[in-house]
MMTF fields as JSON, N, C-alpha, C and O atoms, coordinates in Angstrom:
{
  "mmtfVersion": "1.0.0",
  "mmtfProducer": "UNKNOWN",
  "numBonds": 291,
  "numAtoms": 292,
  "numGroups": 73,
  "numChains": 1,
  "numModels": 1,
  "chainsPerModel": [1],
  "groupsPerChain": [73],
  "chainIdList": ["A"],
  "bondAtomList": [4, 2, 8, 6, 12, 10, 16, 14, 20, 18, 24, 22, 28, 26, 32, 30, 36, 34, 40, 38, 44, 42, 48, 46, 52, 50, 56, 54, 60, 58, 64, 62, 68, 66, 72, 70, 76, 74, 80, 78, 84, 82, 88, 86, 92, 90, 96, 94, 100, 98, 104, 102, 108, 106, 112, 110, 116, 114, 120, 118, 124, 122, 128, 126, 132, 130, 136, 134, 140, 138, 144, 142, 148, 146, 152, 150, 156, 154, 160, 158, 164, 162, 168, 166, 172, 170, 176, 174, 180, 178, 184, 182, 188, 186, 192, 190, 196, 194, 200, 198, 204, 202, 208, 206, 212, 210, 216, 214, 220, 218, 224, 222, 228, 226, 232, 230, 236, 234, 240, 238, 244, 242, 248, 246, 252, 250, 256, 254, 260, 258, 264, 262, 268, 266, 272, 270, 276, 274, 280, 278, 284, 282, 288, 286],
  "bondOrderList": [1, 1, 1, 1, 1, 1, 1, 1, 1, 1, 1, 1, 1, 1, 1, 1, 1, 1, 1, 1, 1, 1, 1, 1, 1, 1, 1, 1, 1, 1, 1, 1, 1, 1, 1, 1, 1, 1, 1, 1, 1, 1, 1, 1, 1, 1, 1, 1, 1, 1, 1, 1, 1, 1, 1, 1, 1, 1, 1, 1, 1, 1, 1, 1, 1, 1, 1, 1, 1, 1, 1, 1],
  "groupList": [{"groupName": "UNK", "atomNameList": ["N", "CA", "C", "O"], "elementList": ["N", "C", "C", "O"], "formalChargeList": [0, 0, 0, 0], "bondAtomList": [1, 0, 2, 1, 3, 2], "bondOrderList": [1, 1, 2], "singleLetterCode": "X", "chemCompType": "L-PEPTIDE LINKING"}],
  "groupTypeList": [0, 0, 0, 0, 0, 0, 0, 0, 0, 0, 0, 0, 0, 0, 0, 0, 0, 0, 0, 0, 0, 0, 0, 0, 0, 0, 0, 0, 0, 0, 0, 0, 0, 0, 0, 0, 0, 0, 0, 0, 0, 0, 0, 0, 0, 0, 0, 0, 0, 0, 0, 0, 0, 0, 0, 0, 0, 0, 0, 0, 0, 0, 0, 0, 0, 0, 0, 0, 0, 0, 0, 0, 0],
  "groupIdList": [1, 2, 3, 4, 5, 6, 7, 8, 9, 10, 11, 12, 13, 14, 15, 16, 17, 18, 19, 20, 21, 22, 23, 24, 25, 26, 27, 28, 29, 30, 31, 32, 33, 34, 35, 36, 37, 38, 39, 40, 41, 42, 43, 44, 45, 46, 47, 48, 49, 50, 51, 52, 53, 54, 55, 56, 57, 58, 59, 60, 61, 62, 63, 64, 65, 66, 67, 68, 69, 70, 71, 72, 73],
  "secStructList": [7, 5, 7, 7, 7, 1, 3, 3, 3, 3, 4, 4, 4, 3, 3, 3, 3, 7, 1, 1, 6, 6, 7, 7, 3, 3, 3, 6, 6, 7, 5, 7, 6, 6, 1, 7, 5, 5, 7, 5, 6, 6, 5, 7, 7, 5, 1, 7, 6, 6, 1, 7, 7, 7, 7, 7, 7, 7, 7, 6, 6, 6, 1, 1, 7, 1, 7, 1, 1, 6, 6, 7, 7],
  "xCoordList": [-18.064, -18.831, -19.787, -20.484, -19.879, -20.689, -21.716, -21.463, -22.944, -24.057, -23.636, -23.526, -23.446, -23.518, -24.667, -25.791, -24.326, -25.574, -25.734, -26.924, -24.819, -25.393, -25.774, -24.729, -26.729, -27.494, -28.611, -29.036, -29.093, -30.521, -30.896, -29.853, -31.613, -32.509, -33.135, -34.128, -32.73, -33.413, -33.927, -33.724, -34.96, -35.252, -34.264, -33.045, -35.699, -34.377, -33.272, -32.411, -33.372, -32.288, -31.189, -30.337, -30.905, -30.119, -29.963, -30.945, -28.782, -28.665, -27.759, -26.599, -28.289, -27.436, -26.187, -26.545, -24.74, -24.048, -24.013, -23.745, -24.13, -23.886, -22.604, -22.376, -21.937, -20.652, -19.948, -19.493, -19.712, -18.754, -20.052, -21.259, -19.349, -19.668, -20.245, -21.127, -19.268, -19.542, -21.138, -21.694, -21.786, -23.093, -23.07, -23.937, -22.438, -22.593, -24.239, -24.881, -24.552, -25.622, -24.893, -24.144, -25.07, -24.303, -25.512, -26.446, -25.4, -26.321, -25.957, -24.764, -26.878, -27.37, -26.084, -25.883, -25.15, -23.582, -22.386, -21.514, -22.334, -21.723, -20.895, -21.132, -19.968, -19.375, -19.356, -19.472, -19.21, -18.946, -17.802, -16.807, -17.827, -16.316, -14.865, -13.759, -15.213, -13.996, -14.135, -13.765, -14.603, -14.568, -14.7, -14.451, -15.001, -15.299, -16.346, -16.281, -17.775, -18.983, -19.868, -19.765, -20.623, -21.07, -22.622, -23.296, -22.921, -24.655, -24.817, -24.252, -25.486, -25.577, -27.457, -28.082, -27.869, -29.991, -30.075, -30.439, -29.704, -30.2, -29.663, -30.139, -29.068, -28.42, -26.726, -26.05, -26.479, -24.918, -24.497, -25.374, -22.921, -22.295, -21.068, -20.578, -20.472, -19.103, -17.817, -17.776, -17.034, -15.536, -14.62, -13.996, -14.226, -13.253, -13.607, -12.968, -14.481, -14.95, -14.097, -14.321, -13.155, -11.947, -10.831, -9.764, -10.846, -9.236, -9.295, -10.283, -7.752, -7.458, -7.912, -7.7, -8.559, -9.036, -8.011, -8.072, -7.444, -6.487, -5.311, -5.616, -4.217, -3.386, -2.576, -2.161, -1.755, -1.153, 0.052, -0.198, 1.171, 2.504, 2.566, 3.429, 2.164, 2.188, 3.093, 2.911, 4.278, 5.255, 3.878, 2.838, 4.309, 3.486, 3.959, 3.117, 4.458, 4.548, 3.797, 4.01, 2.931, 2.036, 0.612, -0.226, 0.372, -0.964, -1.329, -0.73, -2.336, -2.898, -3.349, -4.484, -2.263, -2.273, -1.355, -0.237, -1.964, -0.81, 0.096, 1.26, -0.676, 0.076, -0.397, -1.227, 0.566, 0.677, 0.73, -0.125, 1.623, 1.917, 1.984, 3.026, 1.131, 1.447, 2.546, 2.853, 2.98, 4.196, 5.638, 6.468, 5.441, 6.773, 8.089, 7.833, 9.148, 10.098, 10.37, 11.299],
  "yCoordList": [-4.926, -5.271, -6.41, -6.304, -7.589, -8.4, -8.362, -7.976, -8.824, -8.951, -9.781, -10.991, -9.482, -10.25, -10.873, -10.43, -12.169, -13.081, -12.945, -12.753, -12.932, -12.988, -11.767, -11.195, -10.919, -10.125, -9.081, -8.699, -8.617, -9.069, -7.615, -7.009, -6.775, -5.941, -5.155, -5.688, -4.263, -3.44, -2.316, -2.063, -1.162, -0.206, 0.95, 1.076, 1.897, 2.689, 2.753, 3.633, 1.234, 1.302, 0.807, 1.608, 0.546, 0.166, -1.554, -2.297, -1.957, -3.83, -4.322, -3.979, -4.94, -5.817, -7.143, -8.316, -6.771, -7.982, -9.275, -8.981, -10.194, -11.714, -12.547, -13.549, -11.861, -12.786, -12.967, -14.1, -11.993, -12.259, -11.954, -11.714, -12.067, -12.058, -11.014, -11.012, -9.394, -8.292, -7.812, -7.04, -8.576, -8.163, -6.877, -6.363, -5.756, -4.424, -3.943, -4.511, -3.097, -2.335, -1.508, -0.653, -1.715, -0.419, 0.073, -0.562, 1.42, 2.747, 2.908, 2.784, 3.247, 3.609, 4.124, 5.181, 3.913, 4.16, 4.255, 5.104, 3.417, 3.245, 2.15, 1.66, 1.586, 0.101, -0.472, 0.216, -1.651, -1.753, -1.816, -1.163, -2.658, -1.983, -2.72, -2.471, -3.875, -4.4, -4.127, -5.107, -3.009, -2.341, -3.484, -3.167, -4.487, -4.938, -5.189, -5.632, -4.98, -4.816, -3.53, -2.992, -3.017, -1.555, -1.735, -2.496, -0.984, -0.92, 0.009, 1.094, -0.466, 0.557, 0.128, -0.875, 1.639, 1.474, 0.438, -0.426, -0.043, -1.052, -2.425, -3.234, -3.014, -4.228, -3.982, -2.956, -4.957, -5.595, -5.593, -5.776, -5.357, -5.409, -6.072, -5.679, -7.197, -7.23, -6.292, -5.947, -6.037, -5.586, -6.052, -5.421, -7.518, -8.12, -9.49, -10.48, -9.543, -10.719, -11.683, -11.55, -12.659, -13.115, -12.498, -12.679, -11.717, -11.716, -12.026, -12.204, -12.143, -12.761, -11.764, -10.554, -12.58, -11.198, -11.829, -10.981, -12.518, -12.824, -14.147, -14.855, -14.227, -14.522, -14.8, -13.726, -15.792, -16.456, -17.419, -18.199, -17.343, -18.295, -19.312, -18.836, -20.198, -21.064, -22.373, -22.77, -23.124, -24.177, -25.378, -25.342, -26.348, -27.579, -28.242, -28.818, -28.138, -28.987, -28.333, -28.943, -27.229, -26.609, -27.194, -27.384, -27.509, -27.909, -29.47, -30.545, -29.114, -30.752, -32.269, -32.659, -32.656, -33.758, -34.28, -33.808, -35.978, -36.858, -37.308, -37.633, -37.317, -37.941, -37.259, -37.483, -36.462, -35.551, -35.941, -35.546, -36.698, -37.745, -38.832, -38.952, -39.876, -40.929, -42.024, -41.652, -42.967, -43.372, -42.869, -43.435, -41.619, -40.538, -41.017, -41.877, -40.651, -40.592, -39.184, -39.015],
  "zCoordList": [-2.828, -1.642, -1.974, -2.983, -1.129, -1.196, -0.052, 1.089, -0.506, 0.279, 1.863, 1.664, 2.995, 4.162, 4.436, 4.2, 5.066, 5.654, 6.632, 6.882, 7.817, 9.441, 9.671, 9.981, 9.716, 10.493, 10.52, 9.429, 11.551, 12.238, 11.385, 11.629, 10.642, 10.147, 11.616, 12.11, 12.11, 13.005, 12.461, 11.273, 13.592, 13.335, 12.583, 12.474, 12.022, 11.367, 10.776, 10.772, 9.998, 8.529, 10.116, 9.731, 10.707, 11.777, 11.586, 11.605, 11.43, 11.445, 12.508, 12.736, 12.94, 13.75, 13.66, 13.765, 13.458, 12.898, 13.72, 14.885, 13.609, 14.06, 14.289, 14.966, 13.575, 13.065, 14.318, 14.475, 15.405, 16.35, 17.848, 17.796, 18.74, 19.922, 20.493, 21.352, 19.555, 20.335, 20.277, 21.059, 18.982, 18.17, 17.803, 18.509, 16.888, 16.647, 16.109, 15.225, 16.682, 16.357, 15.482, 15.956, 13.722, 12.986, 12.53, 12.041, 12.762, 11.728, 10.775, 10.496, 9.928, 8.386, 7.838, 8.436, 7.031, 6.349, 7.412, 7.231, 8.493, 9.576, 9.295, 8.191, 9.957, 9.896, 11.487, 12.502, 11.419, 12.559, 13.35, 13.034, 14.529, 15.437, 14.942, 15.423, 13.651, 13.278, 12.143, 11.497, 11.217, 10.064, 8.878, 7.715, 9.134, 7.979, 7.436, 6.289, 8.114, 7.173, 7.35, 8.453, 6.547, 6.34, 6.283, 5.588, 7.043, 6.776, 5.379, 5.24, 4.608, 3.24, 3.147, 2.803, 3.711, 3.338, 3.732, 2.934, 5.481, 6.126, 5.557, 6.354, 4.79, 4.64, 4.842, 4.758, 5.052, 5.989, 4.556, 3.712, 4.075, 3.592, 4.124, 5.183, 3.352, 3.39, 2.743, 1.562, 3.516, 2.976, 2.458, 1.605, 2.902, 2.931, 2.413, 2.768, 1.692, 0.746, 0.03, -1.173, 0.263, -0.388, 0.158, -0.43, 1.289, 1.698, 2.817, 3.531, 3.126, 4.56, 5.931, 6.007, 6.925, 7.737, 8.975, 9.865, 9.255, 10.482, 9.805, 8.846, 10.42, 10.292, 10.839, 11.275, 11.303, 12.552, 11.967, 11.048, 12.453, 12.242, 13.538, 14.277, 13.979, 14.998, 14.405, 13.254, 15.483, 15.119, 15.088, 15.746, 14.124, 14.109, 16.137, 16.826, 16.307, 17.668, 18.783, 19.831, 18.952, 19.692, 19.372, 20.253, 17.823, 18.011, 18.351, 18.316, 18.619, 20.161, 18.574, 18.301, 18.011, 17.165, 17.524, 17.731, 17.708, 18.068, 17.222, 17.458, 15.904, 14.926, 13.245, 12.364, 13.486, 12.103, 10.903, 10.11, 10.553, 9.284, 9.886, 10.532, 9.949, 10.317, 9.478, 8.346, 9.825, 9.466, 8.615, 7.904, 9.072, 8.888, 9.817, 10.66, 9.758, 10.535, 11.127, 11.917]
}
């Protein structure tokens, strides 16, 4: 587990995460709602410190670049 940076120290050993939109209020040895960081005695923990947390196969011709390699054939 590594130390997390984004979030807010509330009452009662209670922290608030930052990272996404939903803002989780996690309690004292709780995680939050995408299980990857842990309140441990009021500080945010990471889970997933160095691994992949999402992952996606998309064709190069969907993303919005006009010119991928330029002077390619």
């Amino acid at each position: 587990m590594l130390h997390a940076l984004l979030y807010q120290p509330l009452d009662n050993q209670d922290v608030r995460c930052q990272v996404c939109q939903r803002r989780c209020r996690i309690p004292q040895g709780d995680h939050g709602y995408c299980s990857t960081r842990k309140n441990v005695n009021g500080e945010l923990y990471s889970l997933i410190y160095g691994r992949v947390s999402s992952m996606r196969v998309s064709p190069i011709e969907i993303k919005p670049m006009f010119h991928f390699y330029p002077g390619s054939h």
